[in-house]
N, C-alpha and C positions, 0 to 999 in steps of 0.2 A: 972662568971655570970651565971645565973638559966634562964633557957629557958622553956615557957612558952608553952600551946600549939598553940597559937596564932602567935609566935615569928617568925619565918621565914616566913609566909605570910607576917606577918607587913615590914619584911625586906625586901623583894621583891618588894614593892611600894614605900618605902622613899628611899631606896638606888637609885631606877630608875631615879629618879629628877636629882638629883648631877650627876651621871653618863652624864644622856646626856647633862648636860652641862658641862661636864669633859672632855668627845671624841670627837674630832672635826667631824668625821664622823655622829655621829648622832647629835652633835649641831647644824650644819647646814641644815641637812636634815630634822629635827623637825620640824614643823610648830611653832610659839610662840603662837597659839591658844590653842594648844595640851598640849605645854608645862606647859600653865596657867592652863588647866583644869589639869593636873596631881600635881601643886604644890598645888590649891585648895580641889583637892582630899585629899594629904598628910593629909593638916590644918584641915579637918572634921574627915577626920578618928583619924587623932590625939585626937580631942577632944570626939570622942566618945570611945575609948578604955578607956578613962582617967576615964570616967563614973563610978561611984563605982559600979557599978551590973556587969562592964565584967572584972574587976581588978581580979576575980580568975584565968582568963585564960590569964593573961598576967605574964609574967616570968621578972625577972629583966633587962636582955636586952631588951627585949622588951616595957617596960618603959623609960630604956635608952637613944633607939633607937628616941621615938618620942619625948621627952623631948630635944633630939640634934637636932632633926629636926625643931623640931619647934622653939626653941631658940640661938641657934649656929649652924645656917646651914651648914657657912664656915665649921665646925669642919670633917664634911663628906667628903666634896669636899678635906680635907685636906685628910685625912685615903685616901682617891680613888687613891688620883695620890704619896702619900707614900708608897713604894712598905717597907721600914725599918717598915713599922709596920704591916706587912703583919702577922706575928704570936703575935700578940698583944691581950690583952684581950678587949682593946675598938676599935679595928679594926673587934672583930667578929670573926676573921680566914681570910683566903686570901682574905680581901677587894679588891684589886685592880683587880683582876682577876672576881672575883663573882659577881662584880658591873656591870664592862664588858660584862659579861654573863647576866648579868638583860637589859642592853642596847643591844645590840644582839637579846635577845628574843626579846624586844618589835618592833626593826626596822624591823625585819624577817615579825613579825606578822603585823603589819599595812602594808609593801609593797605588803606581800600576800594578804591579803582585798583588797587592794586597784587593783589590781591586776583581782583579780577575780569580783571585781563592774566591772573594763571596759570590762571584756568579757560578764560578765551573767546578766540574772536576776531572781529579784526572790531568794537572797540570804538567809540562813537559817543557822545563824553561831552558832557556839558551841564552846564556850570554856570551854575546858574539862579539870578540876580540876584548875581554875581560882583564887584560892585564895584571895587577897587582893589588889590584881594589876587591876590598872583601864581599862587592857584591852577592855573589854566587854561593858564597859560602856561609851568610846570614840568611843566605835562602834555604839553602837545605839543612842547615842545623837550628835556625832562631823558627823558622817561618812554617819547615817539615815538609817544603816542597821535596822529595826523593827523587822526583826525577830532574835532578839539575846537572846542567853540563856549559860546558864553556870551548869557546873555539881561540885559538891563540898561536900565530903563525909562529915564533921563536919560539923552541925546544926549552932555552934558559928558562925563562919565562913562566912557562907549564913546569918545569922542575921545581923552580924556587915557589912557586904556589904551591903544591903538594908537599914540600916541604912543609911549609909554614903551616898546611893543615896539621901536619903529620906531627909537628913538635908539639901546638896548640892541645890534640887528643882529641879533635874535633874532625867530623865523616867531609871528603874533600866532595867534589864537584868533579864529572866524569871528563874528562875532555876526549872529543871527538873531532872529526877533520868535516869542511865545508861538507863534502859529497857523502857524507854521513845523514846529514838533516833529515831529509825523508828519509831515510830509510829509519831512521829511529823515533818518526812520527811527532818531531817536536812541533809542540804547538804554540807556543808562547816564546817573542824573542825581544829581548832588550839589546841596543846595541848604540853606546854611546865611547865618543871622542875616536870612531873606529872608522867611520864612512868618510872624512875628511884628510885621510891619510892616502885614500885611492884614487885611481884617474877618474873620474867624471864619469867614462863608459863603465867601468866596474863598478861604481856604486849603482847604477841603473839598473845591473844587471842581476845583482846584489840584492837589491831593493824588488828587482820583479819576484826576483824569487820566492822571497817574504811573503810577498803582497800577495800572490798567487794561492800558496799554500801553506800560510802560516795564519791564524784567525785572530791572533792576538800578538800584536807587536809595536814598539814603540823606539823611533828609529831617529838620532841626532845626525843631523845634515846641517854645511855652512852656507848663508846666503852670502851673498855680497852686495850689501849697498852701493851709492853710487859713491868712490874710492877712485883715487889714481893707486894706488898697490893692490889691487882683488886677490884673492887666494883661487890661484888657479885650478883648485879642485871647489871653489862652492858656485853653486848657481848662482846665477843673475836673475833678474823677475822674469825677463824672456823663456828664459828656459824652465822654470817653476811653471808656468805656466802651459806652458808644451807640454809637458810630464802630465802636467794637472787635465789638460785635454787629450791623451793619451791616453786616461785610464779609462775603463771600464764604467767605474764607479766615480766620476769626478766632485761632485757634491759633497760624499763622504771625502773626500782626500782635500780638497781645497778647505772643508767646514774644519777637520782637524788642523789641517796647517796655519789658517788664521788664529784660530782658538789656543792652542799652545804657544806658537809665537807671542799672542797677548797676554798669555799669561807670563812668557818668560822674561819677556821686556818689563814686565811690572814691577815682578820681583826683583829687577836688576835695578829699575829706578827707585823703589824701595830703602836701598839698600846701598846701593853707590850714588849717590843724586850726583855728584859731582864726575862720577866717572862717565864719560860719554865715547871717548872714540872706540872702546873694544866693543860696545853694542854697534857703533855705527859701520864699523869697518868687518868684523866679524860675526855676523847675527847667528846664532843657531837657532835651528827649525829643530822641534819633535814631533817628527809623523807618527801619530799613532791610529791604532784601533781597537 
């Protein structure tokens, strides 16, 4: 199947549904408020991808994808907890594991908000390279974060989210450009499945940035175990650790980076016992603070 340039945002928002009501950890922990506004997200953005003027930038999975969502739901929930169709072509590639990972980011990301509302005020969130996923926009209309914004290099992209606010009736999420951040004093940044897409030096530089002047953020970076195919943008332990001796503050940056890893690997064996090469081959890290 033909992948679109749309195609994996769209997948990162209908796979999230099924998932968290696939994992008992996040079924339970999901509010059913949340979970309504995410199936109702799906059903608009479905229909607006469908619209003949965005059909160039949807790829045949990605037609697929909302066409099963929206008419054979079951079909998804079935691929999630089928691990025998994990190299399938209407599985996508390692559904069960990737949907996981789409479940994982989002519970990471709402405990962290939710997290940082009871300490502070005054919040100033950014989701940075935000996609298709209704993060941002259960922030600022479930959660009342108002000062929510999102960074999102394609145009299409930041169009079809506003849209999908726009048809919903629900207040969008402001989208701003990198060189914006300070200047609009964001203080809190989530930014997940977005630093694994850049060269190595860019997310460093990415990442100082945050680290320097952002007090609250929580950042998905790939490691690489030891692998004959490594993902040429994730660290190695060598360089984890350079980074880690690098900073300022290395105590706090190495205490998170163990701490989250162990909690993510848990949930993974939790929940996939028998899936092992996608933790072994592609671990992600959440730096937080």
């Amino acid at each position: 199947m033909s992948k679109g340039l749309i195609d994996i945002p769209l997948s990162c928002s209908s796979f999230l549904e099924p998932a968290l009501n696939c994992y008992q950890p996040f079924a339970t922990e999901t509010p059913k408020e949340t979970k309504d506004f995410i199936h109702q997200w799906n059903c608009t953005l479905s229909n607006i991808v469908k619209d003949i003027k965005n059909q160039r930038i949807v790829g045949e999975f990605g037609q697929y994808v909302f066409f099963v969502t929206l008419y054979y739901p079951w079909l998804w929930r079935t691929c999630i907890k089928a691990s025998s169709m994990t190299d399938s072509a209407l599985a996508g590639g390692d559904m069960p594991s990737w949907s996981l990972l789409y479940a994982i980011r989002f519970k990471i990301s709402m405990d962290f908000l939710k997290q940082k509302q009871s300490t502070a005020q005054n919040i100033k969130f950014l989701d940075f390279g935000c996609g298709l996923a209704p993060t941002a926009a259960i922030a600022k209309n479930q959660m009342d974060i108002q000062d929510t914004y999102c960074i999102e290099l394609r145009p299409e992209i930041c169009d079809i989210y506003q849209q999908t606010a726009d048809k919903m009736g629900i207040k969008s999420p402001t989208f701003i450009k990198w060189k914006d951040v300070l200047s609009n004093k964001i203080n809190t940044v989530i930014s997940m499945g977005v630093f694994p897409y850049m060269t190595k030096s860019d997310q460093l530089k990415h990442f100082e940035t945050i680290y320097k002047n952002t007090p609250n953020f929580v950042v998905e970076i790939k490691y690489n175990a030891p692998t004959n195919t490594p993902d040429i943008n994730g660290f190695s332990k060598l360089e984890l650790q350079k980074i880690a001796a690098d900073m300022a503050t290395q105590p706090d940056l190495h205490k998170n980076t163990s701490k989250n890893a162990t909690k993510y690997l848990n949930l993974f064996r939790r929940n996939l016992p028998v899936e092992r090469s996608f933790i072994q081959n592609h671990r992600s890290l959440f730096l937080s603070r």
